[in-house]
C-alpha positions in Angstrom: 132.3 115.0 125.4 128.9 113.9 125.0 127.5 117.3 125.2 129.5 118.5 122.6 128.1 115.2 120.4 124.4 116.0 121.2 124.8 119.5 120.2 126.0 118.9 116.8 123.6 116.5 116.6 120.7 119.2 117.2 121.9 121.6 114.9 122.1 119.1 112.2 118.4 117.6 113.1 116.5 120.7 113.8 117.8 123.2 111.0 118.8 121.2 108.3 120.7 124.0 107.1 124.5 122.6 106.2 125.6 119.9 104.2 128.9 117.9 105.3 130.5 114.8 103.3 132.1 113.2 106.5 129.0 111.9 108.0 129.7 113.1 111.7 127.3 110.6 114.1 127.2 107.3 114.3 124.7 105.1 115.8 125.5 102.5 118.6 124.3 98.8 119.5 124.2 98.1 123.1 126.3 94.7 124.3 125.1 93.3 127.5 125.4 90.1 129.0 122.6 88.0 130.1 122.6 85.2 127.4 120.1 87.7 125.6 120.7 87.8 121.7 121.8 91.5 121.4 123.4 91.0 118.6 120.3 90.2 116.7 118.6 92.6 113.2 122.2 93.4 112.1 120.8 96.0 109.6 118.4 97.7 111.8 120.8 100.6 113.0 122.2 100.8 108.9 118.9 101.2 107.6 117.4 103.7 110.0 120.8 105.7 109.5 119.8 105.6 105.9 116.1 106.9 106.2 117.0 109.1 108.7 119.7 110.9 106.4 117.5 111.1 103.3 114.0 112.2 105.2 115.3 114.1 107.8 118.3 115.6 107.1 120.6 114.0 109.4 124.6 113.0 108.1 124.9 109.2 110.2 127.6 106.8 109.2 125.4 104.2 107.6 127.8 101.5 109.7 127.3 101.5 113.5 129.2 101.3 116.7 129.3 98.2 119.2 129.6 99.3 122.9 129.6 97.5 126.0 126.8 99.2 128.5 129.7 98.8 131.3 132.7 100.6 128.8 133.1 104.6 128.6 132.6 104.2 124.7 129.0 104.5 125.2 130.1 108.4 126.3 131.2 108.7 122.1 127.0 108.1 121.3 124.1 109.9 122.4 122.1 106.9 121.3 121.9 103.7 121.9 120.1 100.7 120.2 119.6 97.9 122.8 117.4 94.6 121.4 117.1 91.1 122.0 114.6 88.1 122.9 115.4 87.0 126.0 117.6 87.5 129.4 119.5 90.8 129.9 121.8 91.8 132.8 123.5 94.7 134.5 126.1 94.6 137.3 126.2 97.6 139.3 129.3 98.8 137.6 127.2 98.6 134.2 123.8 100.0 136.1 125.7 102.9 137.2 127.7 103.1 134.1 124.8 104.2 131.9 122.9 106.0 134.5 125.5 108.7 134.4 125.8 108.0 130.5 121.9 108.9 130.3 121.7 111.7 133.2 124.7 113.5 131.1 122.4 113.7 127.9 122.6 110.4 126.1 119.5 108.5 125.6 118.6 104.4 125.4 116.3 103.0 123.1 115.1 99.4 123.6 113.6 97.1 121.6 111.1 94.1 122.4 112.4 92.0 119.5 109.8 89.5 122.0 110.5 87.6 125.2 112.7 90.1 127.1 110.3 92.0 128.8 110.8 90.1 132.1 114.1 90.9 132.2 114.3 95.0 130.8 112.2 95.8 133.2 114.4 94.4 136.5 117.5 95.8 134.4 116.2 99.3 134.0 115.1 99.5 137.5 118.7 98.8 138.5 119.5 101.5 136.4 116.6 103.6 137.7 115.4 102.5 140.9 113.4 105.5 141.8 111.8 105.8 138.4 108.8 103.5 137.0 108.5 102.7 133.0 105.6 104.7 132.1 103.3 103.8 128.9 103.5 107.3 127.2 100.3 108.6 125.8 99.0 109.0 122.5 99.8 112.9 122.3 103.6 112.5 123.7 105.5 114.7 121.4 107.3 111.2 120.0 104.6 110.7 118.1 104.3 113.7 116.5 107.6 114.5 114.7 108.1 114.6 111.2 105.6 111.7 111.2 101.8 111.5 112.7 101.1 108.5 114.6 97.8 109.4 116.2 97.4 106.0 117.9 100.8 106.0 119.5 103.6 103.4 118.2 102.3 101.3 115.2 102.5 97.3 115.4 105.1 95.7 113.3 105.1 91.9 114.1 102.8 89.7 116.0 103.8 88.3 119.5 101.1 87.3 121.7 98.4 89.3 120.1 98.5 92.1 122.2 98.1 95.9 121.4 101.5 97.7 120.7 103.0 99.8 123.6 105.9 102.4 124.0 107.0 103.1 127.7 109.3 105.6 129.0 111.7 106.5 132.0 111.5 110.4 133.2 114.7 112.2 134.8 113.3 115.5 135.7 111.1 115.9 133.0 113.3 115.0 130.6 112.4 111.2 128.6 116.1 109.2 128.5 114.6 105.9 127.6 111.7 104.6 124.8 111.1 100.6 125.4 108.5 99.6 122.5 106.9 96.3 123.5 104.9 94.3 121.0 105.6 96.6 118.6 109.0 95.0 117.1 110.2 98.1 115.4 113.8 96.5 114.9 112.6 94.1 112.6 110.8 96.5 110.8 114.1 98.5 109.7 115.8 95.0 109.4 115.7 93.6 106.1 115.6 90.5 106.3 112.1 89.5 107.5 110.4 90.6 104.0 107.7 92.4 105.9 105.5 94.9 103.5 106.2 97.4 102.3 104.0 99.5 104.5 105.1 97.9 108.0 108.6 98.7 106.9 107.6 102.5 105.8 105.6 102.5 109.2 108.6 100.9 111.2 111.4 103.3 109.9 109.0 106.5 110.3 108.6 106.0 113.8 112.1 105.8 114.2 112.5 108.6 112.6 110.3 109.9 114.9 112.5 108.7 117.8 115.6 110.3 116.6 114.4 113.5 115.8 112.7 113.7 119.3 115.8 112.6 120.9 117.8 115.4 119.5 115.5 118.4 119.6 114.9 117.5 123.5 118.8 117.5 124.5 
């Protein structure tokens, strides 16, 4: 089923060539357990659906799904929004749950929204145990989309003062997960931080960026 998703999904990205009044993708927030606040930036996913339908062409319901990593409705999405600040964990139902979910074309993207680096990086290598998160480099194709970000993913909020980062896992040369760290690009498309104008411009670009990358690689 979710091949059949991710292929209307591409023909709707990449030509731009049809206009339907049912929007026919929806985006999806990813519920874990942990304590971590995944909940968190409740109009990230509403307002990147927005920017995304009116710069790139794209038809998402402005509203968003809520899955649980461990349930077979992450299978309806081919991608997923995970965020939070602190502690995130998989059992080895959920690990193996969204392994198959991202080997059979679905993709994760995870946001630092600060203080859960410690714990991705354990829960992905459950997921993954034979892959390492890789910093991506400047000329990665995910930074070159519809938008130029010549010096990789652009800094939204300060943390600890330390240089933006976006990291990757790699099945077989294909990317199924983008972790930003330091960046904060969920509170960028969030509203309710009043950032400037031109974070928020930055912020929603490069998730653009994400989305149309996503889709033109399945």
């Amino acid at each position: 089923m979710i091949k059949k998703i991710l292929f209307f999904a591409l023909v709707s990205v990449v030509t731009f060539s049809f206009t339907i009044d049912k929007p026919t993708l929806k985006l999806a927030l990813l519920k874990y357990n942990g304590g971590g606040d995944w909940y968190n930036d409740v109009n990230s996913l509403k307002n990147l659906a927005a920017f995304c339908n009116k710069n790139l062409g794209t038809n998402f319901e402005l509203d968003y799904a809520t899955v649980e990593v461990g349930s077979a409705d992450i299978y309806n999405h081919s991608f997923l929004y995970m965020t939070g600040h602190g502690n995130v964990v998989f059992s080895n139902q959920e690990a193996e749950n969204l392994r198959n979910y991202l080997l059979a074309g679905g993709f994760l993207f995870v946001n630092d929204d600060y203080g859960m680096d410690p714990f991705i990086r354990p829960a992905l290598k459950k997921v993954f145990p034979e892959l390492e998160l890789t910093e991506l480099p400047y000329a990665h194709p995910i930074y070159h989309q519809r938008y130029e970000f010549p010096n990789g993913i652009p800094k939204i909020h300060e943390h600890d003062n330390k240089p933006p980062k976006g990291y990757g896992l790699v099945w077989e040369g294909r990317l199924v997960a983008f972790y930003n760290y330091e960046s904060d690009l969920g509170d960028g498309w969030d509203d309710v931080h009043k950032d400037p104008e031109d974070l928020r411009q930055k912020a929603l670009q490069m998730g653009a960026n994400i989305i149309r990358y996503v889709f033109q690689q399945q």
